[in-house]
LOKOL-658861 format. One record per atom (N, C-alpha, C): residue number from 1; residue in one letter; atom name; x, y negated, z. Coordinates in nm, 4 decimals. Layout:
LOKOL-658861
<vopa><nr>NUM</nr><rest>A</rest><atom>CA</atom><east>X</east><north>Y</north><up>Z</up></vopa>
...
***
This chain:
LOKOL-658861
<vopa><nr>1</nr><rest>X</rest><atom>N</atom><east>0.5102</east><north>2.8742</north><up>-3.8062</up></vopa>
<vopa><nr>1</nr><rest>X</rest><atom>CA</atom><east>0.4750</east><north>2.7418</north><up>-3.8511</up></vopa>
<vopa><nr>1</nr><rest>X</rest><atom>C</atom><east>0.3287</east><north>2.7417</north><up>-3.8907</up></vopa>
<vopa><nr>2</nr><rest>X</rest><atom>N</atom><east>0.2573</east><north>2.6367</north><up>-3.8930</up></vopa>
<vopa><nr>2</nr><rest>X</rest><atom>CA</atom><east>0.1028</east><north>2.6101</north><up>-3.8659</up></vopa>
<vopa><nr>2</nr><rest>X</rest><atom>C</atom><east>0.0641</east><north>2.6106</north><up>-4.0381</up></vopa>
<vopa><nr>3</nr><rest>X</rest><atom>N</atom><east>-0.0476</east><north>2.5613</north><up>-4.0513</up></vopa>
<vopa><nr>3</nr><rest>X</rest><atom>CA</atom><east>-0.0943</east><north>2.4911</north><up>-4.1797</up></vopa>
<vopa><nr>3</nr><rest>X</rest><atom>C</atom><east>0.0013</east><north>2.3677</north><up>-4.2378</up></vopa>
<vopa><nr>4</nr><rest>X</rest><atom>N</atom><east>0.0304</east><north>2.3795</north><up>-4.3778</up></vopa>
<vopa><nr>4</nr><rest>X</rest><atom>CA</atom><east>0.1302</east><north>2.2516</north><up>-4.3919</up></vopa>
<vopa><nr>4</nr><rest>X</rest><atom>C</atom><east>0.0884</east><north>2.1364</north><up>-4.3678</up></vopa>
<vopa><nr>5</nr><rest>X</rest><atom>N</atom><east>-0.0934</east><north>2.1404</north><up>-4.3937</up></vopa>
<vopa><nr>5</nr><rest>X</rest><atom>CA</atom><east>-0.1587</east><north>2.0033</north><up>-4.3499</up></vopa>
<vopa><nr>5</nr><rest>X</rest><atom>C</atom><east>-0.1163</east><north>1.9702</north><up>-4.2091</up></vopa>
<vopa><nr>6</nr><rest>X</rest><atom>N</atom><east>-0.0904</east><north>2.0398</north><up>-4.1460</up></vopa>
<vopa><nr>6</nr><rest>X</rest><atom>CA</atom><east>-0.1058</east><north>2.0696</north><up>-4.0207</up></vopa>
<vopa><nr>6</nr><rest>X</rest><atom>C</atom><east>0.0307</east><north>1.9615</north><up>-3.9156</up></vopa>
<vopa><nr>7</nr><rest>X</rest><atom>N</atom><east>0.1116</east><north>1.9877</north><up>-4.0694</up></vopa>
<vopa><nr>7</nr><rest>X</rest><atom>CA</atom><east>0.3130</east><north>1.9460</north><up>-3.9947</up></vopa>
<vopa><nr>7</nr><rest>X</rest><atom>C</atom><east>0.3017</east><north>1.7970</north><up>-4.0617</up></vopa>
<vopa><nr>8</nr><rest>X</rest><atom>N</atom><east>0.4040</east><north>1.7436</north><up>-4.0492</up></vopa>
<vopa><nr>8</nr><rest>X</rest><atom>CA</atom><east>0.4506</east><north>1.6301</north><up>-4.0811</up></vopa>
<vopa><nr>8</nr><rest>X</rest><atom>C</atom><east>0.5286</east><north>1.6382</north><up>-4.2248</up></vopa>
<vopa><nr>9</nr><rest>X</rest><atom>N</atom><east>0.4651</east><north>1.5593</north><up>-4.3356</up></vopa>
<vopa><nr>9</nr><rest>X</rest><atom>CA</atom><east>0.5209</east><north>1.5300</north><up>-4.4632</up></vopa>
<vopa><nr>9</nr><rest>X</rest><atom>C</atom><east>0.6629</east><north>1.6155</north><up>-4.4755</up></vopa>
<vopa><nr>10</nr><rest>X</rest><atom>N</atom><east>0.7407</east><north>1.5326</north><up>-4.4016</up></vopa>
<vopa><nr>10</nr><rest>X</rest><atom>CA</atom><east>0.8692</east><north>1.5443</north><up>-4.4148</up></vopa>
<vopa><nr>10</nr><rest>X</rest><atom>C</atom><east>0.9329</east><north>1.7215</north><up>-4.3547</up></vopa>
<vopa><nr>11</nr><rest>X</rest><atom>N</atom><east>0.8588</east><north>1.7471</north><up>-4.2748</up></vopa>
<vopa><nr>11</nr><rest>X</rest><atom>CA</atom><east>0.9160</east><north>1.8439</north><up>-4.1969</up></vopa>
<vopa><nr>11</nr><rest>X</rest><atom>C</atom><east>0.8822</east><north>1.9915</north><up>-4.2808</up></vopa>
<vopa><nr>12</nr><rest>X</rest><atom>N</atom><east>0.7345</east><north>1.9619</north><up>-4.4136</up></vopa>
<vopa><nr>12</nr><rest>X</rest><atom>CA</atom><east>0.7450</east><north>2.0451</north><up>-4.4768</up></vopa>
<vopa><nr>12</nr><rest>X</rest><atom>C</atom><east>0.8174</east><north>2.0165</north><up>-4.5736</up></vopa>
<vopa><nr>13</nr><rest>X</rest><atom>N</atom><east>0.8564</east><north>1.9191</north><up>-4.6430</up></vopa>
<vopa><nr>13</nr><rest>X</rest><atom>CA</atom><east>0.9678</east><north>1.8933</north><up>-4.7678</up></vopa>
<vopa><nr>13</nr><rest>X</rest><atom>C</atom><east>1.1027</east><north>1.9382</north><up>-4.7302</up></vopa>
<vopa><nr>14</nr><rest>X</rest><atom>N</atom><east>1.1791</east><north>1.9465</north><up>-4.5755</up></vopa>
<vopa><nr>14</nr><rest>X</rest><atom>CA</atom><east>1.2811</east><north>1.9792</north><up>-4.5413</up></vopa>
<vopa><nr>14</nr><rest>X</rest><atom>C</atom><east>1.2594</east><north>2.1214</north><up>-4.6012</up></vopa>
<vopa><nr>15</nr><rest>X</rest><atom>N</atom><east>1.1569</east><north>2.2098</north><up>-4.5322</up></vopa>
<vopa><nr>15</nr><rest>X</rest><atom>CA</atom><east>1.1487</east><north>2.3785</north><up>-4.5520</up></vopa>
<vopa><nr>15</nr><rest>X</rest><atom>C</atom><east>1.1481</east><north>2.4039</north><up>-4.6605</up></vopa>
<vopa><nr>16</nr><rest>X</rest><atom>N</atom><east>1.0946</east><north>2.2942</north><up>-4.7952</up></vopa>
<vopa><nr>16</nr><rest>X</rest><atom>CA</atom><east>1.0830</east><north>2.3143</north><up>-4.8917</up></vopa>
<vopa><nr>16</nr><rest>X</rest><atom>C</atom><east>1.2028</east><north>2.3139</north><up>-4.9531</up></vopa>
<vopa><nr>17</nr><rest>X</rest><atom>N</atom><east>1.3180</east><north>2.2173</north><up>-4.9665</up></vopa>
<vopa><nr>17</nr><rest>X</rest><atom>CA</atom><east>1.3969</east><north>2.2017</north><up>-5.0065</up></vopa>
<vopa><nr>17</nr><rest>X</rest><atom>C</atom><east>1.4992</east><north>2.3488</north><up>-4.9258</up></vopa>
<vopa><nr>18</nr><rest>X</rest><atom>N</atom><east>1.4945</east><north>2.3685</north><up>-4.7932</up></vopa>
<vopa><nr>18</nr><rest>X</rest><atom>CA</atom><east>1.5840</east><north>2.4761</north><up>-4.7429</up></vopa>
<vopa><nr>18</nr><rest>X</rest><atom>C</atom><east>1.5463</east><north>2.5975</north><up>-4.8114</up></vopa>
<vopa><nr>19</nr><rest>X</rest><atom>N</atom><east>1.4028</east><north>2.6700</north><up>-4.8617</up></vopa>
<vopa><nr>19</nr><rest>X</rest><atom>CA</atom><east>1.3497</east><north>2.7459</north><up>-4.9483</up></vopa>
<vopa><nr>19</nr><rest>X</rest><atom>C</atom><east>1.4108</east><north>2.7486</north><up>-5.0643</up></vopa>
<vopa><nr>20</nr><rest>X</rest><atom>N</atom><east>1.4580</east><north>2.6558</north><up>-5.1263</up></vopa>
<vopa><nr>20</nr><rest>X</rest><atom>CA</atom><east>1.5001</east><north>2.6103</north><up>-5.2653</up></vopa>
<vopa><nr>20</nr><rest>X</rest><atom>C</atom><east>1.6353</east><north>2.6475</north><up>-5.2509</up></vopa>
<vopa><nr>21</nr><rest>X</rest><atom>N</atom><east>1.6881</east><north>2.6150</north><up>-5.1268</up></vopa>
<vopa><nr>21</nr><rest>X</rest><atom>CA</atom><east>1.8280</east><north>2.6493</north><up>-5.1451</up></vopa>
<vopa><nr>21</nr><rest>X</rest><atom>C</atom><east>1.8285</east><north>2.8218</north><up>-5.1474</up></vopa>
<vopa><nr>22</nr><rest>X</rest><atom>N</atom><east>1.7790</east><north>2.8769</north><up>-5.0680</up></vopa>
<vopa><nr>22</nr><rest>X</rest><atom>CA</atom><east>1.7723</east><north>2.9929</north><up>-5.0091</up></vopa>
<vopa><nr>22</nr><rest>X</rest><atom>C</atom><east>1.7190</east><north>3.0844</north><up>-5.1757</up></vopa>
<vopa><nr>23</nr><rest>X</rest><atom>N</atom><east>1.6690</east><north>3.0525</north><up>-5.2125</up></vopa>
<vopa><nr>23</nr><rest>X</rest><atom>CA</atom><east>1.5838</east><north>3.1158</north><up>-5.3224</up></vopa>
<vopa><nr>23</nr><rest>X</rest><atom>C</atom><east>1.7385</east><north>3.0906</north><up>-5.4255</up></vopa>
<vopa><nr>24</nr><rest>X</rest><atom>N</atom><east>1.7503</east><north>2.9710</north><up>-5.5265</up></vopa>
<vopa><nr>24</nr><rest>X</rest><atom>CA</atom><east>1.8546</east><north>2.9926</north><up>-5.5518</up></vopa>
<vopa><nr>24</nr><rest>X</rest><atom>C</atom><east>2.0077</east><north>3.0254</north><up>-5.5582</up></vopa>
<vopa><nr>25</nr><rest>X</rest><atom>N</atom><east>1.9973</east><north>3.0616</north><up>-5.4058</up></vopa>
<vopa><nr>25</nr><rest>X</rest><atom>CA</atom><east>2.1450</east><north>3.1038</north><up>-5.3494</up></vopa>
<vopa><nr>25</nr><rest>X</rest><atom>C</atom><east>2.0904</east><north>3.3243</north><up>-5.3830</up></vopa>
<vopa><nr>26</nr><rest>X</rest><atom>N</atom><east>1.9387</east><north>3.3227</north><up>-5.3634</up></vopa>
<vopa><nr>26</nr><rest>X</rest><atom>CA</atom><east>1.9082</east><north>3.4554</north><up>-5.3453</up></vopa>
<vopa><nr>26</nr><rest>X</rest><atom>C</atom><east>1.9569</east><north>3.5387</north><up>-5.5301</up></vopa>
<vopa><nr>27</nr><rest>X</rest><atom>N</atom><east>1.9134</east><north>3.4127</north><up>-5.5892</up></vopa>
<vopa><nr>27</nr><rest>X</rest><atom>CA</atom><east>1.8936</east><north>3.4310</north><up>-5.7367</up></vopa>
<vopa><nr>27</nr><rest>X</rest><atom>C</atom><east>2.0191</east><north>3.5073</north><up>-5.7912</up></vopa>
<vopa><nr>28</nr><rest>X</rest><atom>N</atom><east>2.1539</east><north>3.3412</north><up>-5.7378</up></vopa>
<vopa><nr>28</nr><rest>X</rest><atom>CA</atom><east>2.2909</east><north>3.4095</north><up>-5.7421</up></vopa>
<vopa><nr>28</nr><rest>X</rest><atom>C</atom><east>2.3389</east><north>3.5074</north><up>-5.7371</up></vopa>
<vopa><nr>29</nr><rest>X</rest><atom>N</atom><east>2.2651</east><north>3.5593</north><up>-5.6142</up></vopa>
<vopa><nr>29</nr><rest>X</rest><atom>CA</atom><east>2.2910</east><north>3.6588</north><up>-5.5526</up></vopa>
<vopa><nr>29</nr><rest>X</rest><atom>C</atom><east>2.2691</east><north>3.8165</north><up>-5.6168</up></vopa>
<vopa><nr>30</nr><rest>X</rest><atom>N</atom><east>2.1433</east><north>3.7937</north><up>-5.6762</up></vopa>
<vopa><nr>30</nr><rest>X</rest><atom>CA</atom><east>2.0786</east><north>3.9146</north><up>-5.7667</up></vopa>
<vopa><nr>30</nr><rest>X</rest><atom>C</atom><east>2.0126</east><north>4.0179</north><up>-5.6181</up></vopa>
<vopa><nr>31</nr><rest>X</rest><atom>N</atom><east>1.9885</east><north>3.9181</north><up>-5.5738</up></vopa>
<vopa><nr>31</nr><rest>X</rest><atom>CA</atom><east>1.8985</east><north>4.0039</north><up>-5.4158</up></vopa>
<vopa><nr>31</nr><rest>X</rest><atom>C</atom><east>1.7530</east><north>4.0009</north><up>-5.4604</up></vopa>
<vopa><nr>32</nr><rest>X</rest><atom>N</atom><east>1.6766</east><north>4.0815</north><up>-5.5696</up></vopa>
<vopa><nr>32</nr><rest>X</rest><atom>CA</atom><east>1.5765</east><north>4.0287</north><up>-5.5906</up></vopa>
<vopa><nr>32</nr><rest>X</rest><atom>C</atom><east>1.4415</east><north>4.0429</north><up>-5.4759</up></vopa>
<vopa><nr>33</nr><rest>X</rest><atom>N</atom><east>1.5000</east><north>4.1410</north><up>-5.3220</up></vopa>
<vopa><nr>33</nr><rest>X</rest><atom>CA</atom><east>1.3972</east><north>4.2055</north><up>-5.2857</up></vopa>
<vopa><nr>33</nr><rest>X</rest><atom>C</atom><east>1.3786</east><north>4.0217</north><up>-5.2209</up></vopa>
<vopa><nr>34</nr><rest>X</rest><atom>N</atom><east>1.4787</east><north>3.9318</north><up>-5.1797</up></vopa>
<vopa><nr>34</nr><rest>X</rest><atom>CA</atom><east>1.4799</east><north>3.7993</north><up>-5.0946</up></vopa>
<vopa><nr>34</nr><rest>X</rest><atom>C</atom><east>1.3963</east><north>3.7584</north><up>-5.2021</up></vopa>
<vopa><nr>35</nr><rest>X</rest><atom>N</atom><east>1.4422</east><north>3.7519</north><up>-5.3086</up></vopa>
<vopa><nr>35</nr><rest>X</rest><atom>CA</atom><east>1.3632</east><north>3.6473</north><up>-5.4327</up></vopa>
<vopa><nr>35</nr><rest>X</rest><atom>C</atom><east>1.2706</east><north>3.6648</north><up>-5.4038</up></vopa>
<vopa><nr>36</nr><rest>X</rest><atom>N</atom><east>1.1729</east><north>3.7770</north><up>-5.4164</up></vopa>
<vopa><nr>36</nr><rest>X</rest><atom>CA</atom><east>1.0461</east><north>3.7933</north><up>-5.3561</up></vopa>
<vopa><nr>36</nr><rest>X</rest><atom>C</atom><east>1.0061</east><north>3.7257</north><up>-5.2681</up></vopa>
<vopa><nr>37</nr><rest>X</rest><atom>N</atom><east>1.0388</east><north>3.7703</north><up>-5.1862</up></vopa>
<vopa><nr>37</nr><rest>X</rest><atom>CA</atom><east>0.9857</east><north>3.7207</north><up>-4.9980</up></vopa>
<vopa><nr>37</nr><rest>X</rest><atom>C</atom><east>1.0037</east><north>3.5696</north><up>-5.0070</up></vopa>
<vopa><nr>38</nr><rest>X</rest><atom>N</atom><east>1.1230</east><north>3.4840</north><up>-5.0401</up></vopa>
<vopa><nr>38</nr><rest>X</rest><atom>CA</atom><east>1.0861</east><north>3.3168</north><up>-5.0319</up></vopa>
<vopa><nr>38</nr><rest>X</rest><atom>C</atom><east>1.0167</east><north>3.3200</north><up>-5.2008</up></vopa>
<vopa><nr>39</nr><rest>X</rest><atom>N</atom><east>0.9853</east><north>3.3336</north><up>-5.2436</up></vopa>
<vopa><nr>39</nr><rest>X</rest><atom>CA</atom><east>0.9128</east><north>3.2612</north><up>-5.3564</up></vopa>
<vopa><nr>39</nr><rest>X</rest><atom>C</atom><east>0.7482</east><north>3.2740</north><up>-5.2950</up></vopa>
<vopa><nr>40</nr><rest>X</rest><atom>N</atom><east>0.7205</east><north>3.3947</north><up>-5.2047</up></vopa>
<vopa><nr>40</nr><rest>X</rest><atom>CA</atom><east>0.5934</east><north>3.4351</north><up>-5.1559</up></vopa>
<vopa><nr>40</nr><rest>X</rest><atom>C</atom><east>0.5690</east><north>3.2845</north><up>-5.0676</up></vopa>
<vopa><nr>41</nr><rest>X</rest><atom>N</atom><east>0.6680</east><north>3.2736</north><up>-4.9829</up></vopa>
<vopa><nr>41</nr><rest>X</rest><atom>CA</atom><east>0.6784</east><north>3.1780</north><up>-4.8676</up></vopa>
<vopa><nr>41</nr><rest>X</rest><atom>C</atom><east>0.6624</east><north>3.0322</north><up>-4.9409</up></vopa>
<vopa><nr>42</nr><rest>X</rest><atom>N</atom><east>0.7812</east><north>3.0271</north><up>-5.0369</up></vopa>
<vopa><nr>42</nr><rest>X</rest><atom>CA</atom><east>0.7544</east><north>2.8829</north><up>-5.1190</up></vopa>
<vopa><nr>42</nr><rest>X</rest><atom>C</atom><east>0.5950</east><north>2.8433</north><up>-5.1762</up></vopa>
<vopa><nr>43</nr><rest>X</rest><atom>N</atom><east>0.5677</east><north>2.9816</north><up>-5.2143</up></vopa>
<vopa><nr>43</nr><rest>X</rest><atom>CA</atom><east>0.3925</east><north>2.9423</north><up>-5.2854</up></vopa>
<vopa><nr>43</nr><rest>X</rest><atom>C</atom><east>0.3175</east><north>2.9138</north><up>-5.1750</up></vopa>
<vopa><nr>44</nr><rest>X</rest><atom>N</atom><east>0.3333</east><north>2.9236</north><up>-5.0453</up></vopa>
<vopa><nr>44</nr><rest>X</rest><atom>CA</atom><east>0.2214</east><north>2.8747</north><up>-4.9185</up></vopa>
<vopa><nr>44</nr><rest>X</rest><atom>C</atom><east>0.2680</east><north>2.7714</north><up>-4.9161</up></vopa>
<vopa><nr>45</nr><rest>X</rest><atom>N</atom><east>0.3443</east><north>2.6786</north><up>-4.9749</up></vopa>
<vopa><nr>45</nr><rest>X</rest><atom>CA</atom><east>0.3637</east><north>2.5343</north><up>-4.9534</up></vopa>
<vopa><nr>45</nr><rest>X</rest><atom>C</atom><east>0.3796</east><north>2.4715</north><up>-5.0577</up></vopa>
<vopa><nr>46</nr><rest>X</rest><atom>N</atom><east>0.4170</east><north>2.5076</north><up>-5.1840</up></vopa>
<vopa><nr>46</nr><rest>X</rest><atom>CA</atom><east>0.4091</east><north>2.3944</north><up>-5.3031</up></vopa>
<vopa><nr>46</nr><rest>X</rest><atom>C</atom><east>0.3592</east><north>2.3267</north><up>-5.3719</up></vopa>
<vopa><nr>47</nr><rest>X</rest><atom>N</atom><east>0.3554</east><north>2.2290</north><up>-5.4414</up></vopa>
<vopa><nr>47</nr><rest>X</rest><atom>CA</atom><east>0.2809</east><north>2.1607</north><up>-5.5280</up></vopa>
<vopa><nr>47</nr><rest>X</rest><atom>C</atom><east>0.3241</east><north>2.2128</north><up>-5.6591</up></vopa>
<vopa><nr>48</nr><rest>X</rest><atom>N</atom><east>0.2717</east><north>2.1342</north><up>-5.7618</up></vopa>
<vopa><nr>48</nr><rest>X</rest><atom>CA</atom><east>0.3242</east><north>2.1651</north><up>-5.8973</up></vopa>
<vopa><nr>48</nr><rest>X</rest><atom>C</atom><east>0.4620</east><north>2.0967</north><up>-5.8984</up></vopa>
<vopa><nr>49</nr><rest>X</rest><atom>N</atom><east>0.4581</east><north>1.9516</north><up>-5.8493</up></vopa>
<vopa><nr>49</nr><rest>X</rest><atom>CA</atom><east>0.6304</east><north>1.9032</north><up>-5.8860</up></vopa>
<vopa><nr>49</nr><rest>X</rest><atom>C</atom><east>0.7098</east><north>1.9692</north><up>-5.8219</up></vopa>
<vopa><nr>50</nr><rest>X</rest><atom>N</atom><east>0.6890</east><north>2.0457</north><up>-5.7082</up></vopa>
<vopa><nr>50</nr><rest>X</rest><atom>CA</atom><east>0.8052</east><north>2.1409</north><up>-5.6190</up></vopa>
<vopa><nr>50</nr><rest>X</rest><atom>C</atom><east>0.8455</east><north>2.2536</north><up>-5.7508</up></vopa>
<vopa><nr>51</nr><rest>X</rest><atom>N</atom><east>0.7708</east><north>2.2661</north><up>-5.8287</up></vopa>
<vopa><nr>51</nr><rest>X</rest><atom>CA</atom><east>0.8046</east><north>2.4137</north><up>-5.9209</up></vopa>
<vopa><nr>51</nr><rest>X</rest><atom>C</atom><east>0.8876</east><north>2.3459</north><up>-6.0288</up></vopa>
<vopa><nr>52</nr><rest>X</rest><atom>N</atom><east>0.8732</east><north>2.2141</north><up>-6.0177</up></vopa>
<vopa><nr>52</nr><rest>X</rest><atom>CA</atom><east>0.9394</east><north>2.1659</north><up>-6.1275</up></vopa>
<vopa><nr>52</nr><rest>X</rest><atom>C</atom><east>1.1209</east><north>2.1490</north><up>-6.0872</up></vopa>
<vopa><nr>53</nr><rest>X</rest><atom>N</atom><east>1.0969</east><north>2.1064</north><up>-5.9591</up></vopa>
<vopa><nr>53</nr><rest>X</rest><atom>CA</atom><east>1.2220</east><north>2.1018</north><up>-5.8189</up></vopa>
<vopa><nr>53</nr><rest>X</rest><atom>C</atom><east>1.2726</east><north>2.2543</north><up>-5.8717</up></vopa>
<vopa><nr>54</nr><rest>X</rest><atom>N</atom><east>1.2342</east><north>2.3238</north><up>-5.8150</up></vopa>
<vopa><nr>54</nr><rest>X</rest><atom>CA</atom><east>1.2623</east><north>2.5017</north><up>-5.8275</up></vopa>
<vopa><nr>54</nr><rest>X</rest><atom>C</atom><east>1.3868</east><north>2.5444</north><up>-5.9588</up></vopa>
<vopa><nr>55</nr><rest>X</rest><atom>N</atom><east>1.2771</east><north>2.4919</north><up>-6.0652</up></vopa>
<vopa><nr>55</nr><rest>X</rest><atom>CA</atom><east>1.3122</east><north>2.5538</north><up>-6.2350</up></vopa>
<vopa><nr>55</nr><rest>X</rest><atom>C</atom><east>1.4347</east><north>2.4354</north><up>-6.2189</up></vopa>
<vopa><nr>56</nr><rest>X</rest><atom>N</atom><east>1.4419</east><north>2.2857</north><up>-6.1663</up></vopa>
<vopa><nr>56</nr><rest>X</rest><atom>CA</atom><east>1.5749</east><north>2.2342</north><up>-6.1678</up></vopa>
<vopa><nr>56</nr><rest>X</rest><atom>C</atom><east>1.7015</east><north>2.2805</north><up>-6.1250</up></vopa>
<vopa><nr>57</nr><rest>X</rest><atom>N</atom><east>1.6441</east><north>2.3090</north><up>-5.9734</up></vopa>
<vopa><nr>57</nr><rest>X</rest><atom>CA</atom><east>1.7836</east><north>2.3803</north><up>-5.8723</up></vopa>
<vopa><nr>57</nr><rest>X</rest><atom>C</atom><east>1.8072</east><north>2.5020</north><up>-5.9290</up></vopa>
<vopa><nr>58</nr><rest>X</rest><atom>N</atom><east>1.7308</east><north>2.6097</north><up>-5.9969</up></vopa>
<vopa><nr>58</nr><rest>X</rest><atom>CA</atom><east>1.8099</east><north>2.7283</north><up>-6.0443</up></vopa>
<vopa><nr>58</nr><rest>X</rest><atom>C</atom><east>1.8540</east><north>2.6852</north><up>-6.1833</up></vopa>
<vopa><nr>59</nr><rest>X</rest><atom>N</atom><east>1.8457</east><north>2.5829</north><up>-6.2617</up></vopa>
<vopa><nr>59</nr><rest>X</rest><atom>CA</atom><east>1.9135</east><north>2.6066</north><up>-6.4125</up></vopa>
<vopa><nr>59</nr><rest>X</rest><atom>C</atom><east>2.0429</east><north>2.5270</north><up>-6.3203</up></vopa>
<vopa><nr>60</nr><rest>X</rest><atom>N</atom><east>2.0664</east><north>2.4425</north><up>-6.2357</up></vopa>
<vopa><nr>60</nr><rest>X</rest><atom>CA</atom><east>2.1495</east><north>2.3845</north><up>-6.2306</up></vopa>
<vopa><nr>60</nr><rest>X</rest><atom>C</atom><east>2.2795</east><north>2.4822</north><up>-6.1973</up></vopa>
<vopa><nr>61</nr><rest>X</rest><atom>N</atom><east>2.2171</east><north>2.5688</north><up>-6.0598</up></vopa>
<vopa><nr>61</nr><rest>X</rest><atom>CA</atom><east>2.3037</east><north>2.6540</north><up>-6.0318</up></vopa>
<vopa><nr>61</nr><rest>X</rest><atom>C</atom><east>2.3634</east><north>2.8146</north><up>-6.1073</up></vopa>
<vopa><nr>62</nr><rest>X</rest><atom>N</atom><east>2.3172</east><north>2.8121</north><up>-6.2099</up></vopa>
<vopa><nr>62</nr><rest>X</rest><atom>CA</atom><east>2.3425</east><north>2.8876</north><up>-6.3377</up></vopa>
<vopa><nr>62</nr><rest>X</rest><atom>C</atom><east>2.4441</east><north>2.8963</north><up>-6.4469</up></vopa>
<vopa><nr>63</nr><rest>X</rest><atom>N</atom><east>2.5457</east><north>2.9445</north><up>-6.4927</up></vopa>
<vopa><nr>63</nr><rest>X</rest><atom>CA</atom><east>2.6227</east><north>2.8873</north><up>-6.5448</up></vopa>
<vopa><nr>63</nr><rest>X</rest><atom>C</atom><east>2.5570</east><north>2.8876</north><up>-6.6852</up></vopa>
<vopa><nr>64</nr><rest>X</rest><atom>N</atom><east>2.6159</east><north>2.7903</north><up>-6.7487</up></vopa>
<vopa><nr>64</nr><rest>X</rest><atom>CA</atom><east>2.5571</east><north>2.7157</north><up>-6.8812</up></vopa>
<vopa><nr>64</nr><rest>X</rest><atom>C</atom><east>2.5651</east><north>2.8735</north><up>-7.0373</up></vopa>
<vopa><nr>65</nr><rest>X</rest><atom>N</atom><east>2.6267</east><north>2.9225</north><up>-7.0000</up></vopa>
<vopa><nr>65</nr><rest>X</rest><atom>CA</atom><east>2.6592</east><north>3.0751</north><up>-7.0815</up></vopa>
<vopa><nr>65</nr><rest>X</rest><atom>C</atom><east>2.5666</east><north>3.1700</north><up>-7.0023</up></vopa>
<vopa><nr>66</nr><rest>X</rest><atom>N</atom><east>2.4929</east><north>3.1725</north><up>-6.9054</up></vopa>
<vopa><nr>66</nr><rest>X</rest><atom>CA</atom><east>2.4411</east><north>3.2900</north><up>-6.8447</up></vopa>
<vopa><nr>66</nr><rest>X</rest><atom>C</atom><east>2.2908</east><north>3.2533</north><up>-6.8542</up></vopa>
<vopa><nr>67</nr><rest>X</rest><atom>N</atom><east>2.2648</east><north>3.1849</north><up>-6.9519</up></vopa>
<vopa><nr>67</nr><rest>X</rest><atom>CA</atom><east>2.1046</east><north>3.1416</north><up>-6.9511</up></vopa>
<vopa><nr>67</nr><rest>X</rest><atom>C</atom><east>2.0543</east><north>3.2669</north><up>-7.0187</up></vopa>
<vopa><nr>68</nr><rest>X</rest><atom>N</atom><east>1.9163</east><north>3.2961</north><up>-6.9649</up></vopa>
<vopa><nr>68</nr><rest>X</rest><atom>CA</atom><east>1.8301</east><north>3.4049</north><up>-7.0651</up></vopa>
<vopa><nr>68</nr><rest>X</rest><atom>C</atom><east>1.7577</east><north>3.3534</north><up>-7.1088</up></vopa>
<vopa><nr>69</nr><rest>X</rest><atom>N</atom><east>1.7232</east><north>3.4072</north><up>-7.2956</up></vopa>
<vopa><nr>69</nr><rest>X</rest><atom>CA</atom><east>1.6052</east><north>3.3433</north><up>-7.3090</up></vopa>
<vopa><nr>69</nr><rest>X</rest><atom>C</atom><east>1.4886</east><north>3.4204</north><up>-7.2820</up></vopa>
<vopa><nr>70</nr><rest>X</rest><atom>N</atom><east>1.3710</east><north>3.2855</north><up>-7.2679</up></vopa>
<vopa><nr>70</nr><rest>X</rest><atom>CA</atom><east>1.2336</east><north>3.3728</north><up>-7.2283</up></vopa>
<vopa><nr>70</nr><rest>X</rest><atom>C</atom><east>1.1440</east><north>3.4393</north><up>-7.3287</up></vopa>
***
C-alpha cells in the first residue's frame, strides 16, 4: 500500500479500523510479538483521534475486573 495521502479517505479508515480490530483481538490474545508489528503499522497511519479509537476498542474489549492500573 502507497502513502496514505496517496489512497482514498475511506480506504485508509477501513485499514484503520481492520488494524484496530486485529490489534485488540492481538491484545486478547497476549500475542505481544503481533501487538508490536500492528501498532508499528497503525502509527504509519494515525491521527491523534484514531489513538483515542484504539484506547476505546481495547477498554471495551477488556473485561471490567481485568483493568490494570497505570
Amino acid at each position: 500500500m502507497g502513502h496514505p495521502a496517496s489512497v482514498a479517505p475511506e480506504t485508509v479508515r477501513d485499514e484503520q479500523t481492520a488494524l484496530i480490530e486485529a490489534i485488540t483481538e492481538a491484545v486478547h490474545d497476549g500475542d505481544d510479538r503481533t501487538v508490536r508489528r500492528l501498532l508499528a503499522r497503525f502509527a504509519e497511519l494515525a491521527t491523534i483521534a484514531d489513538l483515542y479509537a484504539l484506547r476505546d476498542a481495547l477498554d471495551t474489549a477488556r473485561p471490567s475486573g481485568n483493568r490494570r492500573q497505570s
